[in-house]
N, C-alpha and C positions, 0 to 999 in steps of 0.2 A: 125738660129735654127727654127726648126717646131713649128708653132704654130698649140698646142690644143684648143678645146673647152671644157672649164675645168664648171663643176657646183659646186654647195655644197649641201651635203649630212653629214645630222647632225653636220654642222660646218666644216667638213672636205672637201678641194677640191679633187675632181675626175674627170679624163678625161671621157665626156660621152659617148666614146665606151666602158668603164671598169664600168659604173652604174650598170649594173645588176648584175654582179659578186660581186660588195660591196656591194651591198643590200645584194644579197644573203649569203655574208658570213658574215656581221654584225645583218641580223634578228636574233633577241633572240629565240632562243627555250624555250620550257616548264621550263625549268631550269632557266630562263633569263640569258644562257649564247649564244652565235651563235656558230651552229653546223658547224665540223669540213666541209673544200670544198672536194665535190666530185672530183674525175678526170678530168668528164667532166665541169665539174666548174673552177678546176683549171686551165687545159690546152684542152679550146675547138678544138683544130686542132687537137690530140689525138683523139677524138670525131669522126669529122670526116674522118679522115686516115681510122679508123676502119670501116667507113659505104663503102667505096670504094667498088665499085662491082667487080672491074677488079682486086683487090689486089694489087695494086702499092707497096707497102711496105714502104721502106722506101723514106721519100721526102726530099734531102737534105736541097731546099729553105725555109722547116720547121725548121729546129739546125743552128746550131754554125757552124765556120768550125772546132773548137774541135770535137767538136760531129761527127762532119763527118768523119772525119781522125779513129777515135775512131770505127765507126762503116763500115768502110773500111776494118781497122787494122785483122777485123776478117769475113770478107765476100770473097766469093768462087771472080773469074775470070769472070766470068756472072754479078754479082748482082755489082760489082766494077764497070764496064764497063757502066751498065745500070745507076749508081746512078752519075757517071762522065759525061755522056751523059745528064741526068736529068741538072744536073749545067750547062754546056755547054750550055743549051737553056735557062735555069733561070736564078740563079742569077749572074754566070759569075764570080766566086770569084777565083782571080788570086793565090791568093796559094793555091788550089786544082788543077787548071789546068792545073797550072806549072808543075804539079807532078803525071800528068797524068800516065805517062811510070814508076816512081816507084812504083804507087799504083799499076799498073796490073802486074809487074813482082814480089811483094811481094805476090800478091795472085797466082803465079803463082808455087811460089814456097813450098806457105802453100798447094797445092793442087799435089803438087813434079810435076808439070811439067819440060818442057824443062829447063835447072841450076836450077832445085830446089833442094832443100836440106834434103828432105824426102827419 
């Protein structure tokens, strides 16, 4: 099992790559209650995906592979292709790649290509 380097922050432990973000969502506001987290607070790679200049879109090595199947399920025969190829140099996650040839013939057929069904 990984080990972290964990601190304490008001009694509680925290792994200290996640320090900033508990500070940031346990400072009390004017109300002495802690303000709800931003987006970029709660999921800084959202953050950055968005600054991307070349517009990559979506990163699978970012999700799940739910997520990924999920946002497959509804992407054209291009963005399929490109986000299978992204994994294929990344993270390499055998039941996406296994299933290469269904995810491209499934958008192929939401897009009524050759046996599509449109």
């Amino acid at each position: 099992m990984p080990e972290h380097k964990m601190i304490t922050i008001d009694g509680v432990r925290v792994r200290a790559d996640e320090a900033a973000r508990y500070r940031a969502r346990t400072a009390p506001a004017a109300g002495g209650q802690a303000p709800p987290l931003t987006q970029a607070q709660a999921d800084p790679r959202a953050q950055e995906k968005d600054d991307d200049p070349e517009g990559g879109g979506f990163d699978p090595a970012e999700h799940t592979v739910l997520q990924v199947i999920a946002h497959l399920a509804e992407a054209d025969e291009d963005e399929t292709a490109r986000v299978l190829d992204s994994e294929a140099t990344g993270e390499k996650r055998k039941g996406l790649l296994e299933r290469r040839d269904e995810f491209l013939a499934e958008a192929r057929q939401r897009a009524g290509g050759p046996g599509g069904g449109s």
